[in-house]
C-alpha positions as CSV (number, residue, x, y, z in Angstrom):
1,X,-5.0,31.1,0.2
2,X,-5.6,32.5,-3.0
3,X,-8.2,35.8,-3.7
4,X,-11.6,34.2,-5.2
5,X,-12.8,36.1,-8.4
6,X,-15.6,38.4,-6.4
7,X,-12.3,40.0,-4.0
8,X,-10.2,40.4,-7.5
9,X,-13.0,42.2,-8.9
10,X,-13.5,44.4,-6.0
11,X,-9.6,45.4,-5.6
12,X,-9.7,45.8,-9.2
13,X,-12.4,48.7,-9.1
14,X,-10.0,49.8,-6.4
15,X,-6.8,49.9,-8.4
16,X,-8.8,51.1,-11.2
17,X,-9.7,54.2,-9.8
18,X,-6.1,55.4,-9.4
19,X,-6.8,56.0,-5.5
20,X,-3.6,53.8,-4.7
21,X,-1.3,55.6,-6.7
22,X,-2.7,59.0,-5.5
23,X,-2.2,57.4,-1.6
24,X,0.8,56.9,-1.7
25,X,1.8,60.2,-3.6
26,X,0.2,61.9,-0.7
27,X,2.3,59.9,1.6
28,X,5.3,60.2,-0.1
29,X,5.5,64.1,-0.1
30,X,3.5,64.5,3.4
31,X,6.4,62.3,4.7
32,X,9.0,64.0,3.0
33,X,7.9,67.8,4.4
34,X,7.4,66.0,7.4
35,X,10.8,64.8,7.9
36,X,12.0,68.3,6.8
37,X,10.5,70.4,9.5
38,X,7.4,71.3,7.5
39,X,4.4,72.6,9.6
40,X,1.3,72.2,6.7
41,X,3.0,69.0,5.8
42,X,-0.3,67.4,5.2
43,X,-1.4,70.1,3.4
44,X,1.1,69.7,0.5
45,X,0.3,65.8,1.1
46,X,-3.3,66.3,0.2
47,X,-1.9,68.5,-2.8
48,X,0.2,65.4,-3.8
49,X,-2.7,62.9,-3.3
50,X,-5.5,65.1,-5.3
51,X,-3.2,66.4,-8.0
52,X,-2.2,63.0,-8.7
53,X,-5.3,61.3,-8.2
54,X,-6.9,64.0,-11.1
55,X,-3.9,64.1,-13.2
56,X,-3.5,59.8,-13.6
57,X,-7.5,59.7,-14.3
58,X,-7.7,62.4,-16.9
59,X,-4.8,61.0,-18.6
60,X,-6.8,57.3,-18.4
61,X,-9.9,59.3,-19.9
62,X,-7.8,60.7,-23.0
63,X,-6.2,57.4,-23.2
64,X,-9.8,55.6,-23.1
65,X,-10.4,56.5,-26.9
66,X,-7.2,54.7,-27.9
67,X,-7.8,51.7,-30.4
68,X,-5.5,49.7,-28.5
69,X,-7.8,48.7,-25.7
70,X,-6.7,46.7,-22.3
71,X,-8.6,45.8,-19.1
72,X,-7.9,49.0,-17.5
73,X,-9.0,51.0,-20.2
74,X,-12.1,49.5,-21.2
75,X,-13.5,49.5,-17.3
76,X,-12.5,53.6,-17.8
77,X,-15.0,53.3,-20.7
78,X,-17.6,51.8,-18.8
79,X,-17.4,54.2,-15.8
80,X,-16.3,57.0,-17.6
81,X,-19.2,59.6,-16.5
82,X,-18.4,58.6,-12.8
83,X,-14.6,59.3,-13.2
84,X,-15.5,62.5,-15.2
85,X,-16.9,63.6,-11.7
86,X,-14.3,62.1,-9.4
87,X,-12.1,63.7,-11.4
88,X,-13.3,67.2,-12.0
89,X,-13.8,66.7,-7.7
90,X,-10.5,66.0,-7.3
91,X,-9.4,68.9,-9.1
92,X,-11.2,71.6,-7.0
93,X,-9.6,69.8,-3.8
94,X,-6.0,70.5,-5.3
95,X,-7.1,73.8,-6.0
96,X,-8.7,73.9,-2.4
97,X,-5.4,72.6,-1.3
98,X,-3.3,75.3,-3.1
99,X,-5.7,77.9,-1.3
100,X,-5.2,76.5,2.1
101,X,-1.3,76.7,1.1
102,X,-1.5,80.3,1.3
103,X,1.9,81.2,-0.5
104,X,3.0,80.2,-3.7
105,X,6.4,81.7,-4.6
106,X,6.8,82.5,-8.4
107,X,9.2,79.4,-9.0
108,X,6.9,77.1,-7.3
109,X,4.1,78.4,-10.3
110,X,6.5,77.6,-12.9
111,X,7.3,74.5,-11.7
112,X,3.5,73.4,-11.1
113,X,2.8,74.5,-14.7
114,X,6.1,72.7,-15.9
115,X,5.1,69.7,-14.3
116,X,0.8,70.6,-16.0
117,X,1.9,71.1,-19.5
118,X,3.8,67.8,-19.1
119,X,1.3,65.7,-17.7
120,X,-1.6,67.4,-19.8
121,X,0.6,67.0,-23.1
122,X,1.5,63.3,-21.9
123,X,-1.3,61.9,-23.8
124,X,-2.5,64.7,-25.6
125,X,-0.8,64.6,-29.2
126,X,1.8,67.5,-30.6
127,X,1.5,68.0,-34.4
128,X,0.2,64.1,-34.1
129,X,2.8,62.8,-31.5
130,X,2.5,62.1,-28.2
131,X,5.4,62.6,-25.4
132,X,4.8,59.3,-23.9
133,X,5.2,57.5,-27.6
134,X,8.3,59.6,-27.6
135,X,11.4,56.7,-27.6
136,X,13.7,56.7,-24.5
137,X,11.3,59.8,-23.0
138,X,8.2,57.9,-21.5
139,X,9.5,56.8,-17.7
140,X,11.6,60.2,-17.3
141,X,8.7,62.1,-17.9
142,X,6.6,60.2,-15.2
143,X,9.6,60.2,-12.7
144,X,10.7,64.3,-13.4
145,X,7.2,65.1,-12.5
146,X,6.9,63.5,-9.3
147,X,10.2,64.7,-8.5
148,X,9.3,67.9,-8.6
149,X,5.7,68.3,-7.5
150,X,5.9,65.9,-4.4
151,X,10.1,67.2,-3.5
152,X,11.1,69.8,-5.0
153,X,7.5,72.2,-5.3
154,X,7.0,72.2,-1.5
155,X,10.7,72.9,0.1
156,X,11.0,75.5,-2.6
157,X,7.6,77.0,-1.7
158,X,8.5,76.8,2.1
159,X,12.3,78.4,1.2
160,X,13.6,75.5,2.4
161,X,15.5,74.8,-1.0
162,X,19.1,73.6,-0.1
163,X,21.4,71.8,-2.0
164,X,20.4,68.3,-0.2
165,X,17.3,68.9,-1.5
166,X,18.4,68.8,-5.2
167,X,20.0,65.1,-4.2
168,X,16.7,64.4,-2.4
169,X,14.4,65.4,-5.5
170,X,17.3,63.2,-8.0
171,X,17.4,60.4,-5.4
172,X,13.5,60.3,-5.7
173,X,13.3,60.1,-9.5
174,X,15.7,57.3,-9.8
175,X,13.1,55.7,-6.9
176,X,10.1,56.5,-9.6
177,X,12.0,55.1,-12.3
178,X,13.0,52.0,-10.6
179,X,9.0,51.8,-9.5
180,X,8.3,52.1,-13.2
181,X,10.5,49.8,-14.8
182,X,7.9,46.6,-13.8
183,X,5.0,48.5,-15.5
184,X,7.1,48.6,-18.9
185,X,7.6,45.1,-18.0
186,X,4.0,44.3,-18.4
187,X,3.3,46.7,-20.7
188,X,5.5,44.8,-23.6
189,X,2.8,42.7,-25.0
190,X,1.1,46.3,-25.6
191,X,3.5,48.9,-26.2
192,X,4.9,49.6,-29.6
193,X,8.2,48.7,-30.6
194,X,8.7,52.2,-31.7
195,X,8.5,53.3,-27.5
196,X,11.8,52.0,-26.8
197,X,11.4,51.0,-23.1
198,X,13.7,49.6,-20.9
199,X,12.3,46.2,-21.1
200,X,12.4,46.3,-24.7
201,X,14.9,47.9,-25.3
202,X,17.5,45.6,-22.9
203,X,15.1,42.7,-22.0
204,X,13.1,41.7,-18.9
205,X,16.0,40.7,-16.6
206,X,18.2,43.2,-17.4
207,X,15.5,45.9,-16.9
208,X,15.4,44.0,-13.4
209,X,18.5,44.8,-12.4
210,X,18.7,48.5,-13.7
211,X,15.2,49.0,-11.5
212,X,17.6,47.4,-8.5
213,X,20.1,49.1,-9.4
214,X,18.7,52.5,-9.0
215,X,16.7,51.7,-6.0
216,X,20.0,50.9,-4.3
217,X,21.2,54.4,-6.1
218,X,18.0,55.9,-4.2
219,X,19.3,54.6,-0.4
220,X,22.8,55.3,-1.1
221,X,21.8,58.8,-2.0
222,X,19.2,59.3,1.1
223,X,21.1,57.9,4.1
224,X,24.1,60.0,2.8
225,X,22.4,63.4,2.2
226,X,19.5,62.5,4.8
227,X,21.5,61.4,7.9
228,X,18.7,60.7,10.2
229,X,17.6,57.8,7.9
230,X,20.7,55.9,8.1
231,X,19.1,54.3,11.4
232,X,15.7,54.0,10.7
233,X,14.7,50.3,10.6
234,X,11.3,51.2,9.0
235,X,13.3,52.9,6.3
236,X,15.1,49.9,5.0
237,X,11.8,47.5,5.5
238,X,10.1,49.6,2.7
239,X,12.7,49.5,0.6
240,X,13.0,45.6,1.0
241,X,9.4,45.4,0.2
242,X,9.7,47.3,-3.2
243,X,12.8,45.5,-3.8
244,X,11.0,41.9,-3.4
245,X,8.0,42.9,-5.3
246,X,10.8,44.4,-8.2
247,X,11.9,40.8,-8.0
248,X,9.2,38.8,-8.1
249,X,8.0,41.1,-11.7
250,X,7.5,39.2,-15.0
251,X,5.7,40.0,-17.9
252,X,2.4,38.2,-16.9
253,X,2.5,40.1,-13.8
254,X,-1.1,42.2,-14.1
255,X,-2.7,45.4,-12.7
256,X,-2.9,44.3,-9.5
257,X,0.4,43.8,-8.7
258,X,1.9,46.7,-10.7
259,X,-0.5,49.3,-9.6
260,X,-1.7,47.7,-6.4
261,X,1.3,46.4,-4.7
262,X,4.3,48.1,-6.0
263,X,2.1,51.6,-6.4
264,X,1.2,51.0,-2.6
265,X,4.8,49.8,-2.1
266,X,6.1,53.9,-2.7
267,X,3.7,54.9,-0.3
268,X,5.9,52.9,2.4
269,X,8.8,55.1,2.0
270,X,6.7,57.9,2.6
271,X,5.3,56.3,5.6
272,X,9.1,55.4,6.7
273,X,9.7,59.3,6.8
274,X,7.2,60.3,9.6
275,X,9.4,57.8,12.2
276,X,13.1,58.8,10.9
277,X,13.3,61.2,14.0
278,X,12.6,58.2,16.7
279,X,14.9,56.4,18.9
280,X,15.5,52.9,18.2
């Protein structure tokens, strides 16, 4: 049965607002310190959820001013004060969240303001140039970031940092970038030629198989370093999921389906982590 315009509006506004995105950050890292023996796992999963929630909306607010205007952006312009708040709200949670942390080890600090700098000078322009308009650099900067705040920040912080880990926090941004890939994908008709994405660069289908290529990259990696996932059923279901949705991308594909579905689609795999330790 297909959505009538009134629901497509609503889950719009929802999508919009970055909140599915910032879900399943949260779920992504609580699930990860979860499956790693991590007591304030939700902690560092409300970190991930507020710090991305606040970080993809002030990006869209810098963004808003650009003369290349889509849907997304011009409902940030028509919202704008109310995202201002959310926003500035958001950021005193991840603060909050940072505080209820307790310890931050100094590497954990450098690689939170790594991972700042980068997402603050994203959109922000350098002597006139922006990282993301940088060719070839755009989807590696998105998938080192989440890398290392949602992986790598919270088993450093916890001194949990083991070599698996630097496979686990690799194996995740090859999972990013194969979540990305369908956004370039619909991003063509807008971005310049001058950004050298995947899709452009290689084509749609070919872009299609690199994102499936690296997702199977991302299992091969997990169930080998990651042991206990090698039988978990819920595991593989999430990964089918994304994989389906990868396949079913094309260039008309809109919003919804690239920041509803297959944003909401990562939050599975975080999901799939809080069962890896049950008997099937």
């Amino acid at each position: 049965m297909l959505l009538t315009q009134k629901t497509i509006r609503v889950l719009l506004h929802i999508v919009y607002t970055n909140i599915i995105v910032a879900i399943s950050a949260g779920l992504l890292s609580a699930g990860y310190c979860f499956m790693n023996g991590i007591e304030t796992w939700y902690l560092y999963g409300l970190f991930a959820l507020f710090s991305t929630f606040s970080v993809y909306n002030g990006q869209r607010l810098i963004k808003s001013t650009h003369p290349t205007q889509t849907p997304w952006l011009m409902w940030v312009q028509r919202n704008e004060k109310s995202l201002y708040l959310a926003t500035f709200a958001s950021g005193l949670l991840t603060l909050s969240c940072l505080l209820l942390i307790g310890k931050i080890s100094v590497g954990s600090v450098v690689l939170l303001l790594t991972s700042g700098i980068i997402s603050l000078f994203y959109v922000i322009p350098i002597k006139g140039v922006v990282m993301r308009e940088i060719p070839y650099v755009k989807i590696y900067l998105i998938a080192s970031t989440w890398a290392v705040v949602l992986i790598l920040f919270p088993m450093l912080n916890e001194d949990k940092f083991e070599w698996p880990v630097v496979l686990h926090a690799l194996a995740h941004a090859l999972f990013i970038i194969s979540a990305a890939i369908p956004f370039d994908i619909r991003d063509v008709k807008f971005d310049r030629d001058s950004h050298k994405t995947i899709p452009q660069v290689i084509g749609v289908r070919w872009a299609k198989s690199i994102s499936s290529l690296l997702l199977l990259l991302f299992l091969i990696i997990m169930v080998l370093s990651a042991p206990q996932l090698i039988t978990s059923p819920v595991f593989y279901c999430a990964l089918v999921v994304q994989l389906i949705l990868l396949l079913f991308m094309n260039e008309n594909r809109g919003d919804l389906y690239c920041a509803g579905a297959i944003d909401g689609a990562i939050g599975l795999i975080g999901l799939s982590y809080f069962f890896t330790n049950m008997s099937w």
